[in-house]
N, C-alpha and C positions, 0 to 999 in steps of 0.2 A: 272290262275292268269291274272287279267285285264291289260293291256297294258298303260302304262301314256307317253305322251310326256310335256316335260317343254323348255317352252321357256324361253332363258336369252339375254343379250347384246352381249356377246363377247365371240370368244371362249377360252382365256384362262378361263375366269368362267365357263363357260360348260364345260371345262376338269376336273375343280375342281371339281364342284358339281357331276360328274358323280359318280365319282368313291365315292361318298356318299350314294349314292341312291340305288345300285344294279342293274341287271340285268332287272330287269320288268320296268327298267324308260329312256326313250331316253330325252339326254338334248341338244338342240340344239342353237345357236347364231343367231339372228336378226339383229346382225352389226350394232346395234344403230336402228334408225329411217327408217322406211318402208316408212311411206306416209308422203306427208310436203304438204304447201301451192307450187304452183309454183314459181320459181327464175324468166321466164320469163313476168310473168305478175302478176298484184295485187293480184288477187286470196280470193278479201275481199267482199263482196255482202254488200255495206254498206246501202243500200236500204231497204234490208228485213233482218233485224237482223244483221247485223255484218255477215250474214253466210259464213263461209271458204268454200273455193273451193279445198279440197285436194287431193293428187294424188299421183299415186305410185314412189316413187322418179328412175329416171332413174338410168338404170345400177342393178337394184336388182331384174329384170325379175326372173331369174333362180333362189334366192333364196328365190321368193316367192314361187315359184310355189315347192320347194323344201319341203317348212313349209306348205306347205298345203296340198300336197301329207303324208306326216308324221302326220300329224293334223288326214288325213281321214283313216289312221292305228291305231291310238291311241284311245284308251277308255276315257280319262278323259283326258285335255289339261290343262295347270298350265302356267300362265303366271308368267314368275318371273324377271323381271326387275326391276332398282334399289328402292329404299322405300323413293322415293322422288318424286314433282310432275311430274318431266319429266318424270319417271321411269313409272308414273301411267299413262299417257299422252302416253309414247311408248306399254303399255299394251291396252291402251284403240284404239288404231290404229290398232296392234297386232288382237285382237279381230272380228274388223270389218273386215279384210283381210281373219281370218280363220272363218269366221261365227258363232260366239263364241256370244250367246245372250249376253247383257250387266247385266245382273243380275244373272247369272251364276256363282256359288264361280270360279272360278277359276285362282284367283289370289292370290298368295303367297310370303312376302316377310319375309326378313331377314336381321338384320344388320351384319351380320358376317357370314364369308363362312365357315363355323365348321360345323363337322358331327353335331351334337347336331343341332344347328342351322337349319341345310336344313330338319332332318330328322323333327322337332317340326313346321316347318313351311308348309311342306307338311299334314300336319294332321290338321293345321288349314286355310283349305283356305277361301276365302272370296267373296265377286262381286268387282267390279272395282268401287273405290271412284270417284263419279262422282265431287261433287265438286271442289275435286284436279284435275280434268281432265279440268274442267273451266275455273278453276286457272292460269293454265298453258296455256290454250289455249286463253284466258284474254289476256298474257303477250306477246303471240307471236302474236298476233293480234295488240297489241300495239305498237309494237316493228316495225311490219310491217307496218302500219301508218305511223308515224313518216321516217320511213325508206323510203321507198317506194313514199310519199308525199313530205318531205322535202329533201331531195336528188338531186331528178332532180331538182329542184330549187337553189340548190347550184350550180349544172353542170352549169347551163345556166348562174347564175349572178356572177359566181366565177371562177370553172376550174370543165372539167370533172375527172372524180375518187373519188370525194368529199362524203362523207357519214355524216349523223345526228342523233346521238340516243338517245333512251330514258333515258340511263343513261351515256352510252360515251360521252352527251355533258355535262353531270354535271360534270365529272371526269376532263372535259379538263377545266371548269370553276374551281374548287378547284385549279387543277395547275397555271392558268393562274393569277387567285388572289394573288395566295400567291408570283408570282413572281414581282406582282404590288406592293405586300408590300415589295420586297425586294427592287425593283427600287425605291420606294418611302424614304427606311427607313432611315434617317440621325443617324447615332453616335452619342452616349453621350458622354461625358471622367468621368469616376471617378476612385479614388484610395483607393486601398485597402492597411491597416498597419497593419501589424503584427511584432511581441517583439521576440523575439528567449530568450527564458529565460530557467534558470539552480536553483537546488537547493541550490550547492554551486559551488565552482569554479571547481573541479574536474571532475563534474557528465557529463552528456549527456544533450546539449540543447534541450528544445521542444518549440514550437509557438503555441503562444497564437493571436487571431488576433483582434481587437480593434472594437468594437462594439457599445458602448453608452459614450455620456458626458454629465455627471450632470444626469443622466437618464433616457436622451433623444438617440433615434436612431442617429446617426453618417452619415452623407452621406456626403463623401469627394470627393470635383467636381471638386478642381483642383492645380498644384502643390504647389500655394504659402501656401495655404489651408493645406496641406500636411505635408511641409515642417515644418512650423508652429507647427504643431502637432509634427512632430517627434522631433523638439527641444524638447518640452517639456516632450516629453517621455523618449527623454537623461537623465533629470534632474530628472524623478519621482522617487519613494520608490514604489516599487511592493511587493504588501501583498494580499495573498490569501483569499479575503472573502468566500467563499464559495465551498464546495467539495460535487458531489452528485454521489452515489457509484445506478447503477439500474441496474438488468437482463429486457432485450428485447429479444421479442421473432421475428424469421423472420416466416412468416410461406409459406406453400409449395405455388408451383403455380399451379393453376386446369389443370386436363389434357387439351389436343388441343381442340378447336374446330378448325373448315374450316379456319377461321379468323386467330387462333393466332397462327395455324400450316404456316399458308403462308410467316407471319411477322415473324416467331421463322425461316423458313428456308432460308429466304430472307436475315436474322440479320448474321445467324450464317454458313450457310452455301454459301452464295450468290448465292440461287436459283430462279431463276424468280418464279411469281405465276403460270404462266404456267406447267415450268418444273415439281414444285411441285405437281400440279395435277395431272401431268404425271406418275411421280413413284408413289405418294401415290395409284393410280387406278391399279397401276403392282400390288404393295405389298395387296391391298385388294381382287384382282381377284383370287390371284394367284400364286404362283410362286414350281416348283420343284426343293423339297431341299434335294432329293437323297433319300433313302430307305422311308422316308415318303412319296413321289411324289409328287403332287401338294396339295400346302396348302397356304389359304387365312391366312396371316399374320397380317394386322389389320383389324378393323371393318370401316365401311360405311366413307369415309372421308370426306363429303357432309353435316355440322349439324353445328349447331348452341347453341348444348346445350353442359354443361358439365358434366349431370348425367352420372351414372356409375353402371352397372347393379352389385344387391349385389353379384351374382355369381363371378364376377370377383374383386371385391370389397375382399372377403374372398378370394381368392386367389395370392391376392396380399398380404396380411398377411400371410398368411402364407410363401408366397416368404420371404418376407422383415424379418420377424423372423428369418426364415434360413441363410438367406444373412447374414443381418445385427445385429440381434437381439432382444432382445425385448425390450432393451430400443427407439429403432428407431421406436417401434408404436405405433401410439395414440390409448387413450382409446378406441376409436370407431373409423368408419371410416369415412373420411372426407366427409362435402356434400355443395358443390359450386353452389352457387344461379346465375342463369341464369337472367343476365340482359334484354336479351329481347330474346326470343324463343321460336318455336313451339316445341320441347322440342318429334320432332317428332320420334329421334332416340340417341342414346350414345355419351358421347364422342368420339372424335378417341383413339382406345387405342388400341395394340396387342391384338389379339382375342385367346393367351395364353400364358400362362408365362415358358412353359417347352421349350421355342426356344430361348433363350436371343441372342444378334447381335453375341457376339462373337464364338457361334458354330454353327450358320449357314454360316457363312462370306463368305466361299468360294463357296456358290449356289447363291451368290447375288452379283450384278454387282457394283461399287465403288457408285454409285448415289444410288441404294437400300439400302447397307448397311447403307450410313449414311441416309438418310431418317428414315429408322425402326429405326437408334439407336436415333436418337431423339424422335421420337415419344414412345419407350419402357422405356426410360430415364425419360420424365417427367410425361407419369402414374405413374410407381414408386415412382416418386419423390411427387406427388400428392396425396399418399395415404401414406405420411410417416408422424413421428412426427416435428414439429416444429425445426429450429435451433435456438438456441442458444446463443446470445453475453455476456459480461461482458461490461458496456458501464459505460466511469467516466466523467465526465463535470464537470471542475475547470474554476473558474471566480475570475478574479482577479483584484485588485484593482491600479490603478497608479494617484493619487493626485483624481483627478474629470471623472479621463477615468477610464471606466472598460474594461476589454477583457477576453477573453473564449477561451480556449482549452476544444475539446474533441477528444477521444479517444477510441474503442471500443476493443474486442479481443473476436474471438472465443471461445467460454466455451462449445458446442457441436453444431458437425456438422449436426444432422440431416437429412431433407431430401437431404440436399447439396450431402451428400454420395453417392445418386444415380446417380452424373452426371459423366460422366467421364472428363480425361483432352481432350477427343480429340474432344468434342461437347461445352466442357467448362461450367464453373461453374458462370459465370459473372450474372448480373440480367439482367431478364428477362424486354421484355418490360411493361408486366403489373405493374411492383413491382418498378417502380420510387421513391415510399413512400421510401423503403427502402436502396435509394443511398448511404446513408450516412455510411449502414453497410458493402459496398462493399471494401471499403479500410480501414485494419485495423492498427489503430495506440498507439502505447505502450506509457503512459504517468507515469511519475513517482509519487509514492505516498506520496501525499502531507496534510497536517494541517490547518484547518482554521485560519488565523491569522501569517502562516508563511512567513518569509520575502525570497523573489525572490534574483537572481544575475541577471543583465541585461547583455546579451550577445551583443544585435546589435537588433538598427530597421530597420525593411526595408520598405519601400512606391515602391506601383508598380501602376501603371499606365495601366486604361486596357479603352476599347472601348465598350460598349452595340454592340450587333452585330444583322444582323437583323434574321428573323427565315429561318430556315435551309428548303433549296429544299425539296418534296418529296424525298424519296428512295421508292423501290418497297413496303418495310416494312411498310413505316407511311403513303403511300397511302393507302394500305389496310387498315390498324386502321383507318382511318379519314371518308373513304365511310362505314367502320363497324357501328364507333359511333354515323356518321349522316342517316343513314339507306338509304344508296345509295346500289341499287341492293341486291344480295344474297350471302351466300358464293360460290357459284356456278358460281354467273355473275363475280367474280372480274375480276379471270385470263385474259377470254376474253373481255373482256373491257378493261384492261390493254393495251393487245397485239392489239387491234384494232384503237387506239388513235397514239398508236406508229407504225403501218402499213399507217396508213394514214397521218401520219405526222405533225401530230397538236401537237406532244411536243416528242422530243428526249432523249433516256435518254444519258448521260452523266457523266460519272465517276462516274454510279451508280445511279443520280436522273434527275430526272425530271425536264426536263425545255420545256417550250411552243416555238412552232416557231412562224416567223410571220403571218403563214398558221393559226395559230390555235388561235393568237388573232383574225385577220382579221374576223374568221367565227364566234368567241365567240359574237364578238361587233354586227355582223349582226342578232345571236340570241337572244342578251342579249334584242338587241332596238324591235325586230318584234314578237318574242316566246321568250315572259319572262318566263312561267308557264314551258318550258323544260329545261330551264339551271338551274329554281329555286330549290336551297336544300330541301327545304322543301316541295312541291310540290311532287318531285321525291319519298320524303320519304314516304309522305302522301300516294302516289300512291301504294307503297308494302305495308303500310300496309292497301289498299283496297285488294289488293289479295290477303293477309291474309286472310280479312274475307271470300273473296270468294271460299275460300279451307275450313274454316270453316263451310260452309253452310249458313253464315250469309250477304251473299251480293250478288245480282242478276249480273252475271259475262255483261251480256247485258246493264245493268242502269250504270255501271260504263264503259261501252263504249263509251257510248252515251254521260254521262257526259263531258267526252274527249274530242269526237270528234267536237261536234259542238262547241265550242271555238276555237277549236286548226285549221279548214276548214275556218273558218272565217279569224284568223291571217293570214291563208295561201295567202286565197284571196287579202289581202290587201298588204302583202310582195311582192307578184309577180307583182304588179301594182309599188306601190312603188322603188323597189331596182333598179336601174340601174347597168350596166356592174361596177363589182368591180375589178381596178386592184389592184395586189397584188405588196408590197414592192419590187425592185430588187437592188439587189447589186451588183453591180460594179467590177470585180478582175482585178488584173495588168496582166492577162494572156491575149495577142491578141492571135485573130482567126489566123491560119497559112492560112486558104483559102483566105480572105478578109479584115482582119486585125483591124477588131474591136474590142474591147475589150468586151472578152467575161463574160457572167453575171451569176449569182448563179443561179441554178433552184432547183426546189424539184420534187422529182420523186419518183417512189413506193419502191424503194432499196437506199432512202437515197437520199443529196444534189447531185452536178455535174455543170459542167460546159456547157453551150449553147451559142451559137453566136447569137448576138438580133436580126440581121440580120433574123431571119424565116419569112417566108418560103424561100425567095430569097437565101439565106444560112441555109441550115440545120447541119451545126458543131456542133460536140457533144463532149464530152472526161469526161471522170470520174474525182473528185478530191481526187489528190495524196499525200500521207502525207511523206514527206520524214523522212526514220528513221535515215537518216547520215551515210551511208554504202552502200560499192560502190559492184555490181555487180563481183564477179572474172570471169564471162563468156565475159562480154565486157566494164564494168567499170562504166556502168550505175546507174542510184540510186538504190538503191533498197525503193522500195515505201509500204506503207500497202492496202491490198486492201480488198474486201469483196465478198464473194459468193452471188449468189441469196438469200440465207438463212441469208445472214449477219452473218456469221463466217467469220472471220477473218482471212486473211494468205496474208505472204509478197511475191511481185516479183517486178521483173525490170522493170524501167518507160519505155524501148525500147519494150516492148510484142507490139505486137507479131514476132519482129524481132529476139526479144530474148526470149527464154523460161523459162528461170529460175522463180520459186516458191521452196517456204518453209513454212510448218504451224508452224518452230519454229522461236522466236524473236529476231531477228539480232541486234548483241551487236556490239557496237564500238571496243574492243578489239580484237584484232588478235590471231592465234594459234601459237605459242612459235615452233612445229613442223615445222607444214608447210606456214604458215602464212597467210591461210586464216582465214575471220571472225568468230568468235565465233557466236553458239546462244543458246537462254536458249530453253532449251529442255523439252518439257512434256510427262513423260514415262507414260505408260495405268493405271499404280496403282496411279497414283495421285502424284508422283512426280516428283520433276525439278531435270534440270542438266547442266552447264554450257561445253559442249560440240564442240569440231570445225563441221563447216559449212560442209565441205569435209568429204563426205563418207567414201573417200580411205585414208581418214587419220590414221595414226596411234594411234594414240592421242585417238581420237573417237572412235575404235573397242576396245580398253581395257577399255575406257568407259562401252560400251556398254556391254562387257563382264562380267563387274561389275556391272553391274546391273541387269543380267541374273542371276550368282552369288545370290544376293539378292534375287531377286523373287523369287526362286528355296527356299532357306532359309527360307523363311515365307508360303511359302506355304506348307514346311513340316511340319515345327511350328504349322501352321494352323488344319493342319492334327491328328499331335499328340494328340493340345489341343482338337481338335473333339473326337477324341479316348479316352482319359482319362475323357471326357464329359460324354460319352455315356456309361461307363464304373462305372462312380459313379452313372447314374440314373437308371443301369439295380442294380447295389448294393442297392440304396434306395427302389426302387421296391419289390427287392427280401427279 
């Protein structure tokens, strides 16, 4: 028998895949990327072609030479990196290192790590997509441009550490706008009226809220306006003209893509795009879930479409019958038109329905499990039937005003039943259309022509407000819908705008600092074509075609570059030394007593003496939590690791050593009377705990929640046992 080795990314995937393949296949890990351009120098030959300068990336001596001693044992070599252009881009490096002709099948991929999957993709292998190789190498070329060009021009006329990208300067321009419209946006006042009205005097009020006069729309701007109004709503005669009885249907929401999986975990779980990439890539590589061993849990998490291969397609029918029944399936199964896609691989979905979250739960760490349980949650929920309302809209009549009540109620739940309470059933961000059925409200059955009781009006008074900050969530939708980057690019665009400190987030979103207008305004006035949206957008979809074969990845360099060396030229001439805004704090220097000013640095703001160089005073800032130290009395302040995790200690460090990663409450321990703090136990949850270890208070705590864990994870156990115990029954 012939010898094959296959190369993958990582090894938890080559652990998976092995034990697919049998004995005659070695699978081994590339750890990402072998050869790159160089970090130390351009590495771009823009003279003769754009040609890249690449190279073996330091530090992977050993396991090159490792994959290529293995390469010259093997009979057939199988490049299997991911089914996207990087993936084809790290196969196509891959190649040249092991002397691997470029037209040679030897590349195979797969959106799902299933035996089926690996064994059907080894049978069909292929050569390496050169145009996806262009593609990609298109992007990192551009990337590097931009990068590498505009960069040190920021060092020189701004501050060093400064960076400028191809799509991180549009990200910071979306934020940066949308904070201009906040600072810009002035309040309106108008008031809204609503009738609290009864059928008779006994019944239950419900409101109706005031809409039209004479049959014109209603906009009430201000109290006299108001007021006015509700006199005369004191005095009117309420008579029902109109009752309209309709079924609405809500219907499901499409499985994930890259996009709506980052915004669904960002909404509901409060995970960064990063994080999410994080687990999503464990759960697709990966993971051992005990007598099965390792098993790739969902499919490829990396796409843009929301097809759904039929195989899995019928397998969800038949789950959903079982589960739920067969009223819960539509006639056929559902098929979700891909707004814009290369429609290169599946939705994200579980890559099989015999695993559901709750009898795997205890091989997967608290961030896996909810990850998969959302992503198993809305395939489900996506391949189910439509739900169901009861929806009545009564309008009614008071002299020359009309007003409207509605009201809707559940009549079947539908695909709702697939979500649980602990991922929650609320709408989704794509299904805004259907707000109005998220709160359901009981109105009583009423008669055309029947006269009302007036309970009470009320006038309220509200403000237009202006539009709401990013969150990680509607960042991601906003670069989706204006085709800023890939699903691929958000994360790290995300996390590199907020590295570099051109917008902080903030109780969740997104706000710009003055770092990151100062550099917007100098790109917006010199490189408009890089912060422009459309532009940006225009630009993916040139690598588009260049991955389709339809665009010479060279002509769309070129078109680049010589506008973009031009601006360059004229900005370096142009820009003088830019200083950056400072702020001022009431905190004096202890060495020299000036009052020292706000700086920004790579882990966040701080405090500096302006005094530099002549004074180099530095000191972090300290947020006080209002809790005094029991080691020496001191504040206890919040501080941050390198990583920006967050954990509190005393303003006297390093005098004093006291730290805590839990959150120190005002309240004292009834015991011993030290401070209380809120506690995060490993399974996810809190506990309002004393500070003092030695306390007694605390160790029956903590016993109590040993206690517990001990309790669910038998629970966990048993239900694994009676799990496994009904599918050897279905089996058998």
């Amino acid at each position: 028998m012939s010898k094959a080795l296959v190369v993958v990314e990582s090894p938890a995937k080559a652990k998976t895949i092995e034990k697919f393949l049998g004995k005659n296949y070695t699978v081994k890990a590339s750890m990402g990327h072998l050869r790159d351009l160089p970090k130390s120098q351009f590495g771009v030959d823009i003279e003769h072609d754009f040609s890249p300068k690449y190279i073996n990336i330091r530090g992977k001596g050993e396991l090159i030479k490792s994959l290529k001693d293995a390469a010259r044992n093997a009979d057939t070599v199988y490049l299997a990196t991911d089914p996207d252009r990087e993936g084809e881009a790290i196969a196509w490096h891959l190649a040249h290192i092991l002397n691997i002709p470029e037209n040679t099948t030897c590349r195979i991929e797969f959106n799902e790590i299933t035996k089926p999957a690996i064994q059907q993709a080894v049978k069909k292998p292929r050569p390496i997509n050169l145009p996806r190789v262009y593609a990609q190498q298109a992007r990192r070329i551009l990337d590097r441009i931009v990068g590498y060009k505009l960069s040190p021009l920021l060092w020189r006329k701004v501050r060093k550490g400064l960076s400028a990208g191809r799509v991180q300067s549009v990200a910071v321009r979306l934020i940066c706008d949308r904070e201009k419209e906040i600072q810009d946006f002035i309040p309106e006042e108008y008031w809204t009226i609503t009738a609290n009205l009864k059928e008779k005097s006994n019944a239950k009020a419900f409101s109706a809220e005031l809409v039209s006069k004479n049959g014109d729309k209603l906009d009430v701007e201000n109290q006299l306006q108001a007021d006015t109004i509700v006199s005369e709503l004191n005095q009117a005669k309420y008579i029902v003209s109109d009752v309209k009885k309709r079924e609405r249907k809500r219907n499901p929401y499409p499985p994930f893509t890259t996009s709506s999986l980052q915004q669904e975990a960002a909404r509901k779980l409060g995970f960064t795009s990063r994080k999410t990439m994080m687990v999503a890539q464990q759960l697709y590589e990966g993971l051992d879930i005990g007598k099965a061993g390792q098993v790739g849990l969902i499919t490829y998490m990396r796409t843009d479409s929301t097809r759904v291969a039929e195989i899995a397609q019928q397998e969800a029918r038949s789950y959903i019958e079982n589960k739920f029944g067969l009223d819960y399936l539509p006639a056929k199964s559902p098929v979700y038109l891909n707004k814009k896609s290369q429609d290169a691989h599946e939705a994200v979905r579980p890559t099989t329905l015999d695993l559901p979250p709750d009898t795997i739960s205890a091989n997967l760490t608290k961030d896996q499990l909810k990850l998969y349980t959302l992503i198993w949650e809305r395939f489900i929920a996506s391949q189910m039937a439509p739900a169901v309302y009861d929806t009545l809209t009564i309008e009614i009549m008071a002299g020359c005003y009309k007003l409207k009540a509605t009201g809707s109620q559940l009549k079947f739940s539908g695909f709702l039943a697939a979500f649980s309470g602990a991922i929650g059933k609320g709408k989704e961000v794509e299904q805004n259309a259907d707000s109005d059925l998220d709160n359901e409200t009981t109105l009583p059955e009423l008669k055309t022509g029947q006269v009302l009781q007036l309970a009470k009006v009320d006038a309220k008074q509200h403000f237009t407000e202006p539009p709401p900050r990013y969150t990680e969530a509607s960042l991601v939708k906003v670069m989706e819908e204006k085709g800023i980057g890939r699903p691929s690019t958000y994360a790290p665009t995300i996390e590199t705008i907020v590295e570099r400190g051109y917008v902080e987030r903030i109780d969740k979103k997104f706000q710009p600092t003055e770092l990151g207008f100062v550099v917007l305004d100098l790109l917006k006035q010199y490189f408009k074509k890089i912060v422009d949206v459309e532009f940006t957008a225009g630009m993916e979809d040139q690598l588009d075609d260049i991955a389709e074969g339809e665009e010479s990845w060279l002509v769309v360099l070129q078109n680049f570059y010589d506008p973009f060396a031009k601006d360059l030229g004229i900005a370096d001439e142009a820009i003088g030394h830019v200083e950056l805004p400072v702020e001022v704090s009431d905190i004096p220097c202890e060495n020299c007593g000036r009052m020292m000013v706000i700086k920004q640095g790579r882990y966040g703001n701080f405090l500096a003496c302006p005094g530099f160089p002549a004074c180099r005073n530095t000191k972090p800032i300290l947020k006080d939590t209002g809790v005094k130290c029991a080691k020496c009395g001191g504040a206890i302040v919040e501080r941050q690791t390198k990583r920006r995790k967050v954990f509190y200690g005393c303003e006297n460090y390093p005098t004093c050593d006291f730290n805590t990663w839990d959150v120190p409450l005002k309240e004292n321990c009834q015991v011993c009377g030290a401070f209380m703090v809120r506690h995060k136990y490993k399974n996810g949850g809190f506990a309002t705990i004393c500070s003092n270890e030695k306390c007694s208070s605390r160790q029956v705590a903590e016993n109590k929640e040993s206690t517990i864990k001990e309790e669910k994870e038998e629970s966990t156990t048993t239900k694994q046992k009676k799990s496994s115990a009904n599918r050897r029954k279905k089996s058998g």
